[in-house]
NULORO-619255 format. One line per 10 residues: number of its first residue (from 1); their letters; for each residue x, y negated, z negated of N, C-alpha, C. Coordinates in nm, 3 decimals, padded with zeros to 5 digits, m for minus. Each point is the difference from the previous one (the first is absolute). Layout:
! residues N
NUM	a	X:Y:Z:X:Y:Z:X:Y:Z; ...;
***
This chain:
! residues 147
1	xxxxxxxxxx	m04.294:m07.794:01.367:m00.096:m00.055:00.093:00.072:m00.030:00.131; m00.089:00.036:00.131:00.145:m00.035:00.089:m00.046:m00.144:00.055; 00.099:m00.022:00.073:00.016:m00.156:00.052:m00.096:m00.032:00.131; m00.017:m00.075:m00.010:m00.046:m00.080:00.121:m00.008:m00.138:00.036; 00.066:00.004:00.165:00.021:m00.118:00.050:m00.101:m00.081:00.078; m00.071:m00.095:00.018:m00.031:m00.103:00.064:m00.026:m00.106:m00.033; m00.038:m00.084:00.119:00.005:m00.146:00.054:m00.045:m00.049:m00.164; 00.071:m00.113:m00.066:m00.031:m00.080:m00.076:m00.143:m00.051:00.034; m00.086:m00.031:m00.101:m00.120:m00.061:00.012:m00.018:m00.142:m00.097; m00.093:m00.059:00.012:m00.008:m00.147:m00.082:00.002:00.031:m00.118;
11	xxxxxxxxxx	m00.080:00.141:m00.088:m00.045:00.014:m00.112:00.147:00.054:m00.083; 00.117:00.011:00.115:00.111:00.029:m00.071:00.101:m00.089:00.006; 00.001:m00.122:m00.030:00.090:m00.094:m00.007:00.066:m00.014:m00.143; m00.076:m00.002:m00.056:00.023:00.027:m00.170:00.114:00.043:m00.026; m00.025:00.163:00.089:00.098:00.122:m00.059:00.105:m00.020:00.094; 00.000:m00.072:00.104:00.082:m00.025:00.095:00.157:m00.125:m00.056; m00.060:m00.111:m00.042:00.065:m00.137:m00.030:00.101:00.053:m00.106; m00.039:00.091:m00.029:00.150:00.048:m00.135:00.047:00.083:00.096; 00.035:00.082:00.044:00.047:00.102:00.096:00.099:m00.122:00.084; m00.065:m00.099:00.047:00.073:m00.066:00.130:00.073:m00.147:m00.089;
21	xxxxxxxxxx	m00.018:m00.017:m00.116:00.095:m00.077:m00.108:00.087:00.073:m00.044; m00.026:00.141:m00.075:00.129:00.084:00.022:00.103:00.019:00.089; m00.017:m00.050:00.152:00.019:00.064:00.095:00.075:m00.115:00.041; m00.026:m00.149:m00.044:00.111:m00.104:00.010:00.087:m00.016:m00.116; m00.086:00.035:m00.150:00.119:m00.038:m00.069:00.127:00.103:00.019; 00.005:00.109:00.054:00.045:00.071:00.014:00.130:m00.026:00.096; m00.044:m00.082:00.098:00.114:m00.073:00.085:m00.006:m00.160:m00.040; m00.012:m00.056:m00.110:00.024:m00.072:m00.035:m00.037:m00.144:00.055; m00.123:00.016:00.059:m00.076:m00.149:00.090:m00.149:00.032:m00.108; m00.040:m00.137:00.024:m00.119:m00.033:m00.019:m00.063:m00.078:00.111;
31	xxxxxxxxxx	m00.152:00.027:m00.025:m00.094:m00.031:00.092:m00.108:m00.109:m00.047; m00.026:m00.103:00.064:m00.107:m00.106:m00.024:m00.137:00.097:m00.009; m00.105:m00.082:m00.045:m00.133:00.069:m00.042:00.007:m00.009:00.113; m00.051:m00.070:00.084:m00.085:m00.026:00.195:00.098:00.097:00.009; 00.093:00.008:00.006:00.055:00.083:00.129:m00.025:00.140:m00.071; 00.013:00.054:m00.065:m00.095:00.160:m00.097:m00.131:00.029:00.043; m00.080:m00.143:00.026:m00.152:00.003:00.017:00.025:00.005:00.146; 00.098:m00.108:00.091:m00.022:00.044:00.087:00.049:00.127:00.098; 00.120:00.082:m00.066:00.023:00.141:00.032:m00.107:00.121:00.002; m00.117:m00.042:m00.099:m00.083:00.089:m00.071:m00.122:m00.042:00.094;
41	xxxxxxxxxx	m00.018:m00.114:00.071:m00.070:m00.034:00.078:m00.022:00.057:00.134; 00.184:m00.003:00.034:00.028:00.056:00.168:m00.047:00.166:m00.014; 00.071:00.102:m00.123:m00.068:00.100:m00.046:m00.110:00.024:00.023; m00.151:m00.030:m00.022:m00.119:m00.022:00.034:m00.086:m00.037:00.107; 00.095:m00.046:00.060:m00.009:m00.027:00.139:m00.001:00.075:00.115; m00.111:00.067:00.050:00.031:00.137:00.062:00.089:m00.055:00.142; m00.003:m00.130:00.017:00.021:m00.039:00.164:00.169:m00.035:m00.038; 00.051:m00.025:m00.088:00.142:m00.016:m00.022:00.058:00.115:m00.022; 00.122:m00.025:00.086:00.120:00.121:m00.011:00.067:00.124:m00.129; m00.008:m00.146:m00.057:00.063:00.064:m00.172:m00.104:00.082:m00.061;
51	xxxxxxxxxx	00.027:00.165:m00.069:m00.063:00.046:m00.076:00.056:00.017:m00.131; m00.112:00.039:m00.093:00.068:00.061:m00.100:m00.089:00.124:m00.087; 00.055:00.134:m00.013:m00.017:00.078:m00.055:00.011:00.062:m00.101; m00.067:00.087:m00.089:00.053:m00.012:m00.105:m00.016:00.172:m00.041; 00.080:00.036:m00.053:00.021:00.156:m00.099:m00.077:00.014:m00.107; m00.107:00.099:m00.062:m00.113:m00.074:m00.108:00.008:00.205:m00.035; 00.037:m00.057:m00.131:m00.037:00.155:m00.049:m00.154:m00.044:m00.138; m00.119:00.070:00.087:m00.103:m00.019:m00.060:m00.045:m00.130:00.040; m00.042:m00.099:m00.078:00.011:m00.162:m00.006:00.156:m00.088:m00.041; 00.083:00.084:m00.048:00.128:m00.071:m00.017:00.061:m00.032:00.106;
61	xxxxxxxxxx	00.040:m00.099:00.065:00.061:m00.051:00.090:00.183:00.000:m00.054; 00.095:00.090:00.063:00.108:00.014:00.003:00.100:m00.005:00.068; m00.037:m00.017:00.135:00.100:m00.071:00.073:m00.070:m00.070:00.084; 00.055:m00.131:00.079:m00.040:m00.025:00.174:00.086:m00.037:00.049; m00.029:00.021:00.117:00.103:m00.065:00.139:m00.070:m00.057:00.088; 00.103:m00.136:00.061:m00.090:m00.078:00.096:00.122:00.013:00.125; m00.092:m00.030:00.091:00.047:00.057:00.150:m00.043:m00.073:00.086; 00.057:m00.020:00.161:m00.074:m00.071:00.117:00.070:00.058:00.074; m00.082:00.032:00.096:00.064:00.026:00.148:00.051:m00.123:00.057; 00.114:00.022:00.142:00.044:m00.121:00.067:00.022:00.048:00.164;
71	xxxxxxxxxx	00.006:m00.027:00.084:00.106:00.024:00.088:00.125:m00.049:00.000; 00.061:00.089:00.081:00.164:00.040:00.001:00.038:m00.052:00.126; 00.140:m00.022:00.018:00.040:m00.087:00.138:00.063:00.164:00.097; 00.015:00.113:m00.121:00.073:00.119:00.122:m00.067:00.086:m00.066; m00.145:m00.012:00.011:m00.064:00.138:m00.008:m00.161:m00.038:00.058; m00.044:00.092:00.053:m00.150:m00.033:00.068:m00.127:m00.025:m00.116; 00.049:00.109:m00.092:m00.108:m00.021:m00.097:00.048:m00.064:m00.133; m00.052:m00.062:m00.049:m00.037:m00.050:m00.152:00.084:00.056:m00.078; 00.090:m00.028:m00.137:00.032:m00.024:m00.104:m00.042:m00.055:m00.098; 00.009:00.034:m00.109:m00.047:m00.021:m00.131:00.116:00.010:m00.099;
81	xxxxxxxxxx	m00.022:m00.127:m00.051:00.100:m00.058:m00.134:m00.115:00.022:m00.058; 00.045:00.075:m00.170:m00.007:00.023:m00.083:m00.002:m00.063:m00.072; m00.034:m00.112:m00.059:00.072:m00.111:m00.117:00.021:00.046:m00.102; m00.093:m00.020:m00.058:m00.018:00.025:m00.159:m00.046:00.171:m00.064; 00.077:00.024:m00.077:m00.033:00.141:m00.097:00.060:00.024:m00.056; m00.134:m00.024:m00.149:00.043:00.004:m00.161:m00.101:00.147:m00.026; 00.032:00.024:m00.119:m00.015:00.111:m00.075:m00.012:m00.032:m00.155; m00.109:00.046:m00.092:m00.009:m00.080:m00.142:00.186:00.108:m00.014; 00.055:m00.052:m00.142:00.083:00.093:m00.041:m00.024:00.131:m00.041; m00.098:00.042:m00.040:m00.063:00.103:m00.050:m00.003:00.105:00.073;
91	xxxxxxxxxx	m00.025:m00.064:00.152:m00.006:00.111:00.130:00.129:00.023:00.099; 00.042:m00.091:m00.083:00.156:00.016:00.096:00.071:00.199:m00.043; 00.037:00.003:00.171:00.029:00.155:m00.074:m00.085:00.082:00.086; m00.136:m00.032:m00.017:m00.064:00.107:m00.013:m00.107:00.029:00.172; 00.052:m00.057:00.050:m00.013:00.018:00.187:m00.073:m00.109:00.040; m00.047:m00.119:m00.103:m00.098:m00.116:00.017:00.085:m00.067:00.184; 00.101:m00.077:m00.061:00.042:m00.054:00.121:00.001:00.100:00.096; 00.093:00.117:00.023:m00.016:00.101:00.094:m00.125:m00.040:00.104; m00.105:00.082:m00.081:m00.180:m00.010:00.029:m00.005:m00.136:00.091; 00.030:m00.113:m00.072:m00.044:m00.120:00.091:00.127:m00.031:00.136;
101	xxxxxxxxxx	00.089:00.039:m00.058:00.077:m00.030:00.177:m00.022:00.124:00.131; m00.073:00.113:m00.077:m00.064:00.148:00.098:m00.128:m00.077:00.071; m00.081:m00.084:m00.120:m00.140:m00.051:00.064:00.041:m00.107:00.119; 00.054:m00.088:m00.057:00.072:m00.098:00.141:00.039:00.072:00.118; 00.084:00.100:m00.012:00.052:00.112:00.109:m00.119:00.030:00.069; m00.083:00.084:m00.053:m00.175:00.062:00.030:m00.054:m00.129:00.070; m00.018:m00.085:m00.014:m00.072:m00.111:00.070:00.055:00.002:00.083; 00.120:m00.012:00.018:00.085:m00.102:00.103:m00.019:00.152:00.117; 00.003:00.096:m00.010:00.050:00.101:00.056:m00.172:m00.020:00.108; m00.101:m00.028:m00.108:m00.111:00.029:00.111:m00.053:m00.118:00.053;
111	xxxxxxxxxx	00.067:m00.117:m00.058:00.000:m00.125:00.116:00.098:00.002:00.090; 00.108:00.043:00.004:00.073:00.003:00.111:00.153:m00.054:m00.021; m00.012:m00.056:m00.123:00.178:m00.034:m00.037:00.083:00.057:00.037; 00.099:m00.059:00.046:00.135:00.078:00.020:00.092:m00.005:m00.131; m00.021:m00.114:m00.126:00.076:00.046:m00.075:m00.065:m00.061:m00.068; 00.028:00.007:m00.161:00.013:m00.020:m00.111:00.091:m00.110:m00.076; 00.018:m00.046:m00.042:00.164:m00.066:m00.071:m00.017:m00.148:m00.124; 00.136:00.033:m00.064:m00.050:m00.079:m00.126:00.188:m00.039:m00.047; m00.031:m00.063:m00.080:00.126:m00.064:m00.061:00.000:00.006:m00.102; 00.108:00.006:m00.118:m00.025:00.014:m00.151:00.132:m00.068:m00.026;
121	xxxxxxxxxx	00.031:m00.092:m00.114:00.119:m00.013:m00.063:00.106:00.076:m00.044; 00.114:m00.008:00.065:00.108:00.077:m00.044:00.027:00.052:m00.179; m00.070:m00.027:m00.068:00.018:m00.007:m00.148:m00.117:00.124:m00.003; m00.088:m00.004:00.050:m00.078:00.124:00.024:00.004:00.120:m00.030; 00.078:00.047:m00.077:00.068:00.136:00.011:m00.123:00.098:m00.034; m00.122:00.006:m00.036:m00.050:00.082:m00.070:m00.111:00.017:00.126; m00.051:m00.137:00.069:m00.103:00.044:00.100:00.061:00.052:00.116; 00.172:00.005:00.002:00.089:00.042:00.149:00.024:00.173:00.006; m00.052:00.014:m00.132:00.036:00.143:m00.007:m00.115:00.081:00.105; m00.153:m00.108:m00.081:m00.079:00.090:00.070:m00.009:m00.070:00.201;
131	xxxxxxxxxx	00.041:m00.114:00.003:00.008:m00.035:00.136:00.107:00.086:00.092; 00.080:00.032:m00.055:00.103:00.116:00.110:m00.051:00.089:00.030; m00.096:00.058:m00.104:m00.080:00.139:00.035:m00.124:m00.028:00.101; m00.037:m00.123:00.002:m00.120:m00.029:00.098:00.025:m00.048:00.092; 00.101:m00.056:00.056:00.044:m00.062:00.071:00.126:m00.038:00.088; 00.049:m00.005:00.082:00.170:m00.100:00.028:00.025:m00.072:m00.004; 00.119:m00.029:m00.074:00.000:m00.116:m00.026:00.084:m00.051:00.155; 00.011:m00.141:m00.012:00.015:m00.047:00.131:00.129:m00.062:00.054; 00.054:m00.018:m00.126:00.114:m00.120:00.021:00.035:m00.102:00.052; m00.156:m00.070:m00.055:m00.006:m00.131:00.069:00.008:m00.111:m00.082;
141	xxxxxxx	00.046:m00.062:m00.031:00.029:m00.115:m00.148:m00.100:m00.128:00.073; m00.066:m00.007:m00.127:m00.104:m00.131:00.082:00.069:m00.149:m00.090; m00.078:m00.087:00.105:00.072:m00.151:00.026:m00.122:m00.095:m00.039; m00.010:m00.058:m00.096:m00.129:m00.103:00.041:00.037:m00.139:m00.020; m00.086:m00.101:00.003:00.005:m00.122:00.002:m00.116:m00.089:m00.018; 00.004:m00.058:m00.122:m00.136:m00.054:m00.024:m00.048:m00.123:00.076; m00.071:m00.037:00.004:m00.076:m00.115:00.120:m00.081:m00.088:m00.193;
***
């Protein structure tokens, strides 16, 4: 059956909330209920930045990725961080992620982005294989600091 991508809808939260719990236990955080409800909220929200999409072969929901555009301080147009993108295990392999970081690309290309970009944990080894092939990497080591 082939795949298809779009915009998450309300009636798919269900199939969504395991996908995006996978997708922390996976880096090892957990998330409060409000703040799940309210991620899934901003999602739905056509007037907020953050989207999220999802990969659906048939009615099975198998991967998503969430995304926002931003502006940039040395570029005229818009950028887009990538956040989040999980894949059930089942589909790993088999072009799921690929598909959803091409659809992000496809958007961004006919809104006007100048780039794309995302971060993954160095322990990563299995989603870096397919990120070299989609991407450059940057060699930029990120810094944060919690408030």
């Amino acid at each position: 059956m082939p795949l298809t991508i779009r915009p998450l809808e309300p009636a798919d939260r269900s199939a969504w909330e395991p996908l995006f719990t996978g997708y922390l236990a996976f880096y090892k955080r957990e998330m409060p209920a409000e703040v799940m409800a309210e991620c899934w909220r901003r999602f739905m929200d056509k007037a907020h930045v953050v989207e999220a999409h999802g990969a659906f072969e048939g009615e099975k929901l198998l991967g998503i990725v969430h995304f926002f555009p931003h502006a940039n301080t040395s570029l005229l147009q818009d950028v887009c961080y990538l956040q989040d993108l999980f894949t059930v295990p089942g589909a790993r392999g088999k072009g799921v992620g690929r598909a959803l970081i091409e659809h992000v690309y496809a958007i961004g290309a006919e809104r006007g982005w100048a780039r794309v970009y995302w971060h993954t944990h160095e322990t990563n080894a299995e989603a870096q294989v397919l990120y070299n092939k989609v991407a450059e990497r940057s060699g930029f080591i990120v810094y944060r600091h919690n408030l």
